[in-house]
TIKE-585348 format. One record per residue (C-alpha): x, y, z. Coordinates in nm, 4 decimals, decimal comma, padded with zeros to 6 digits. Layout:
# residues N
(atom (X; Y; Z))
...
This chain:
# residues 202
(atom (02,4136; -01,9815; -05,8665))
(atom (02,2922; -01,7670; -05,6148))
(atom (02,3394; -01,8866; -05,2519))
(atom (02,1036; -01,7408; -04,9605))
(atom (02,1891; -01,7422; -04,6230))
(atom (01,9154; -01,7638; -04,3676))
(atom (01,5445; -01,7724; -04,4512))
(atom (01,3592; -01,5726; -04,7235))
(atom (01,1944; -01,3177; -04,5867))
(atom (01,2970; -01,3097; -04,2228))
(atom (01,2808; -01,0273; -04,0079))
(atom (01,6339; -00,8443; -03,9199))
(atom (01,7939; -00,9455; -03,5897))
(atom (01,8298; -00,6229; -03,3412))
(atom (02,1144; -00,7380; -03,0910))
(atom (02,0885; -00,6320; -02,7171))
(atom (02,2440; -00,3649; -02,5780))
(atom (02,5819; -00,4252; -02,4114))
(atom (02,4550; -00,2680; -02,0894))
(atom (02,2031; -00,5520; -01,9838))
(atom (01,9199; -00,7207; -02,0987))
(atom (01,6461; -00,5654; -02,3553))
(atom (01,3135; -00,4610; -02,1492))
(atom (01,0423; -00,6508; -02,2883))
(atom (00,7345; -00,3646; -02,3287))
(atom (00,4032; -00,4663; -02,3202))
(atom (00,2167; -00,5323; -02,6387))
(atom (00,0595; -00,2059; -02,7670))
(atom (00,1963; 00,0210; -02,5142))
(atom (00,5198; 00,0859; -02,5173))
(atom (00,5334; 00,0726; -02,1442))
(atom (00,7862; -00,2107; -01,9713))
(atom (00,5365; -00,5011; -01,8008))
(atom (00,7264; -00,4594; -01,4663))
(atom (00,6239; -00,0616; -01,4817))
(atom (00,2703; -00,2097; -01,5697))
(atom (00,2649; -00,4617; -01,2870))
(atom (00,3840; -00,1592; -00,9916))
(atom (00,1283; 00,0197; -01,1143))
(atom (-00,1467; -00,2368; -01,0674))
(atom (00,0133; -00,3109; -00,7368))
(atom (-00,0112; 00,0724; -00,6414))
(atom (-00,3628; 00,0720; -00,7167))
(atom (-00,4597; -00,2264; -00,6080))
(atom (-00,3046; -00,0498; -00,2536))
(atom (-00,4791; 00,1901; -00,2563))
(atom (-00,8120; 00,0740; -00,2807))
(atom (-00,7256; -00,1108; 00,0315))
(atom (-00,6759; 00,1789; 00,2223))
(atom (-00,9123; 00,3880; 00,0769))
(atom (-01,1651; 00,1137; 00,0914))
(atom (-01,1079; 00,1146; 00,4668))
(atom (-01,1816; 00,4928; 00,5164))
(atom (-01,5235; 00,4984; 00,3069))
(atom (-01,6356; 00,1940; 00,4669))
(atom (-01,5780; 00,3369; 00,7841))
(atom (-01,6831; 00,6742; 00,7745))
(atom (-02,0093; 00,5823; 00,6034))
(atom (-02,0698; 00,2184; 00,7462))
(atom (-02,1336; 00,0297; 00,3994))
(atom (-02,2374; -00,2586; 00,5562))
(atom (-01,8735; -00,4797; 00,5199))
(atom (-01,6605; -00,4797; 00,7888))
(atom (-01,9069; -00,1452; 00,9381))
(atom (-02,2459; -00,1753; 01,0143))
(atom (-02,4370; 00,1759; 00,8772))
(atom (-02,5266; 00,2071; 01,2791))
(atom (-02,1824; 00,2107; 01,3781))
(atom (-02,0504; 00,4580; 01,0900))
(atom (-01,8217; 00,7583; 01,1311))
(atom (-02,0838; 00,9922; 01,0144))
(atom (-02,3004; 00,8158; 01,2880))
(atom (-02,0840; 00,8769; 01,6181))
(atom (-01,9284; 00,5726; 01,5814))
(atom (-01,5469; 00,5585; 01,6555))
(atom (-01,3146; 00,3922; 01,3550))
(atom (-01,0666; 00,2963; 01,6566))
(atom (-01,2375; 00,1977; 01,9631))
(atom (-01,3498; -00,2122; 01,8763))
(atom (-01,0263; -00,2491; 01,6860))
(atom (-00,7547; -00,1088; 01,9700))
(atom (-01,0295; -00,2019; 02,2867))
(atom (-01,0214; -00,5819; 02,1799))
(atom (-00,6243; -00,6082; 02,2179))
(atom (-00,5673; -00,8999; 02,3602))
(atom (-00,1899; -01,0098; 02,2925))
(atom (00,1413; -00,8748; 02,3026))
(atom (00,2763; -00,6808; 02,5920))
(atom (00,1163; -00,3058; 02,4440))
(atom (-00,2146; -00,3928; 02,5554))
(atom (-00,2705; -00,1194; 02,8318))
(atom (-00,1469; 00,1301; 02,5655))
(atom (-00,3854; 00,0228; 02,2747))
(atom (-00,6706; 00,0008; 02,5286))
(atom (-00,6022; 00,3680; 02,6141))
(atom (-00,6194; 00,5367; 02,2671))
(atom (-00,9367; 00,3657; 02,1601))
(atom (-01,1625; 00,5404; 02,0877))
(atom (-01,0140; 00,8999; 02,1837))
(atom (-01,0892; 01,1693; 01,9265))
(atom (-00,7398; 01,1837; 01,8333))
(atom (-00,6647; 00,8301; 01,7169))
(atom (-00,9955; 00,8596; 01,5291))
(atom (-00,9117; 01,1676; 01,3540))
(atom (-00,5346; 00,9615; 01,2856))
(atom (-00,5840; 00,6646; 01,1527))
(atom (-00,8538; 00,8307; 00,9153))
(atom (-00,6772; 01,0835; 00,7401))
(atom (-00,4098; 00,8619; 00,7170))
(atom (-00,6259; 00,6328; 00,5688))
(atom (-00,7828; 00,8267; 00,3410))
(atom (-00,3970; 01,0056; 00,2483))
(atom (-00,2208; 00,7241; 00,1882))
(atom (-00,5008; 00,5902; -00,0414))
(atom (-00,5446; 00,8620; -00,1926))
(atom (-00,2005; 00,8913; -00,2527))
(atom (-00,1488; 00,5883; -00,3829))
(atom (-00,4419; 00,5709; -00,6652))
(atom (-00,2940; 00,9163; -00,8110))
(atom (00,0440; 00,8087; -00,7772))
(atom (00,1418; 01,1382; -00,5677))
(atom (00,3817; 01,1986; -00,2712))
(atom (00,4073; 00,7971; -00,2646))
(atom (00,7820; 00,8533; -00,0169))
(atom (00,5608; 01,0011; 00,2221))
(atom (00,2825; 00,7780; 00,1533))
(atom (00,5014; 00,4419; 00,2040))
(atom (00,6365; 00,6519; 00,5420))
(atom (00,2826; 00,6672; 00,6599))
(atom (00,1539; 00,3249; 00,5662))
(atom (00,4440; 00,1454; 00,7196))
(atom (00,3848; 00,3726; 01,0369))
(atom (00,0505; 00,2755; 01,0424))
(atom (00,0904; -00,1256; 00,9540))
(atom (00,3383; -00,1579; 01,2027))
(atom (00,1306; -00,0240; 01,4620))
(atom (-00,1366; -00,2539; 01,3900))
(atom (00,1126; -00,5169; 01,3944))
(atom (00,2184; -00,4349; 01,7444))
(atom (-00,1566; -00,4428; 01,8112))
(atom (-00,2431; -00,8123; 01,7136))
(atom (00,1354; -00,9208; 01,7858))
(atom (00,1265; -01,1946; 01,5590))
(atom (00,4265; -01,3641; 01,7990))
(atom (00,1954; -01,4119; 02,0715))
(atom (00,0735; -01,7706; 02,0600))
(atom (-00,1878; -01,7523; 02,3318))
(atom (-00,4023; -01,4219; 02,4200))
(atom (-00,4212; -01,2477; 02,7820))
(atom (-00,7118; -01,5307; 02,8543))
(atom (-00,5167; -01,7702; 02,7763))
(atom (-00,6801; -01,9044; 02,4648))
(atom (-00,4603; -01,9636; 02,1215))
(atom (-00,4293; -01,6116; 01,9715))
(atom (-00,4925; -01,7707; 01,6118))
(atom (-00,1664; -01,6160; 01,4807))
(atom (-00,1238; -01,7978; 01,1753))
(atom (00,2239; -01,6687; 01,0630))
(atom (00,4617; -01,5056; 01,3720))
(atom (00,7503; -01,4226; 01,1264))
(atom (00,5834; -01,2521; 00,8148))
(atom (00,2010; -01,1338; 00,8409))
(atom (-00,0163; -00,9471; 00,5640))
(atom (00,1006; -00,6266; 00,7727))
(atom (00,4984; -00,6597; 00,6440))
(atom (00,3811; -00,7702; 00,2923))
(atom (00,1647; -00,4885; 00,2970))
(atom (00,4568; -00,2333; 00,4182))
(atom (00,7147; -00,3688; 00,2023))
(atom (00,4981; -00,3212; -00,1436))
(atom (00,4400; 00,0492; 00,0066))
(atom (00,7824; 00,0872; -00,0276))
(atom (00,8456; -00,1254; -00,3551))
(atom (00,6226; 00,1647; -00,4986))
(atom (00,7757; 00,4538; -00,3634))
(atom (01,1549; 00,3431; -00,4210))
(atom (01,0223; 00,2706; -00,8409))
(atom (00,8099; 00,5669; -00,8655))
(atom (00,5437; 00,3953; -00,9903))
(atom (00,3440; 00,6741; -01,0124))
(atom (00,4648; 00,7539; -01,3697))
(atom (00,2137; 00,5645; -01,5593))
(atom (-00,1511; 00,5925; -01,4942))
(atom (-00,0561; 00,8775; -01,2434))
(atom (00,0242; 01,2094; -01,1965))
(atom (00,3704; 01,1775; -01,0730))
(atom (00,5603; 01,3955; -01,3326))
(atom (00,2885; 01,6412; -01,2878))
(atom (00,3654; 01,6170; -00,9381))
(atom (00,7288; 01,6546; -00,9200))
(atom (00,7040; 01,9926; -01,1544))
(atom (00,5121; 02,1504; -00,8254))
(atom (00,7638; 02,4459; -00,6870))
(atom (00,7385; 02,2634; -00,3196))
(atom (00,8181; 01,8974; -00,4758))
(atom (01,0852; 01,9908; -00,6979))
(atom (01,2911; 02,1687; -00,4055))
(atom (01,2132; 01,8529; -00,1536))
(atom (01,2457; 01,5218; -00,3026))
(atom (01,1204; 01,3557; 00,0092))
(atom (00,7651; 01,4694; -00,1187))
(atom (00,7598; 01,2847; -00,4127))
């Protein structure tokens, strides 16, 4: 009398490592799904900011109007920084808008950092940028404020935690995973003479 142990036919059991948990890849890839997810995150980044330098250089109609384009004469800066109306940087906002220089600034950082970010290149000083950049335009609409300089409420919906730190701290959730490795050219990247003798540039 034969005796079986277990089902017929099952398949064999492959035990975890003893270092931590098994990564779960996702089906048909090979790939772990958090790598996935970063990745979709790191795009999804920087279309935002690259989104905001086409629409503003060529005025596509969104939050730019074709007449007050880039391209046009029109200044990327000057409504944004002139209409600062809370916080106690107002005098300083009000003075770079519209100069050439914060113009030429905020759109090839813009246009970097997006760039950047859907290649999946120099993300460390991409996240550096960005989180230069977002905190500046937090200072700007100084979500802490509750009234503005009129005295009207200054519609701050969230003082502690706006889309500006959610925005800097998934710059930097990239960066520190390198999520440029899959649908990237990160490794391609890093083999660059410059990159490979200063990691800061990856």
């Amino acid at each position: 009398m034969t005796v079986s142990h277990g089902y017929r036919g099952a398949e064999p059991t492959v035990p975890a490592a003893r270092t931590g948990h098994p990564t779960t890849p996702a089906a048909g890839t090979g790939r772990p799904q958090g790598a996935i997810a970063l990745t979709a995150l790191r795009i999804g980044l920087g279309l935002v900011f690259l989104w905001a330098f086409l629409d503003k250089t060529f005025g596509l109609g969104y939050a730019t109007g074709g007449a007050r384009a880039w391209i046009h004469g029109g200044s990327p800066t000057k409504g944004f920084l002139g209409s600062v109306d809370v916080g106690p940087l107002q005098t300083m906002f009000h003075s770079w808008a519209g100069t050439w220089w914060a113009d030429w600034l905020f759109m090839l950082s813009m246009a970097g950092i997006g760039l950047a970010l859907l290649l999946g290149v120099a993300l460390r000083p991409a996240a550096v940028a960005g989180t230069v950049v977002l905190a500046l335009m937090w200072l700007a609409e100084f979500p802490l404020a509750q009234v503005a300089a009129d005295g009207t409420p200054s519609g701050s919906s969230n003082p502690i935690v706006d889309y500006h730190v959610i925005y800097a701290l998934a710059l930097i959730a990239v960066a520190a995973t390198n999520a440029g490795r899959f649908w990237g050219l990160a490794e391609q990247w890093a083999r660059l003479p410059f990159v490979r003798d200063h990691a800061w540039t990856r």
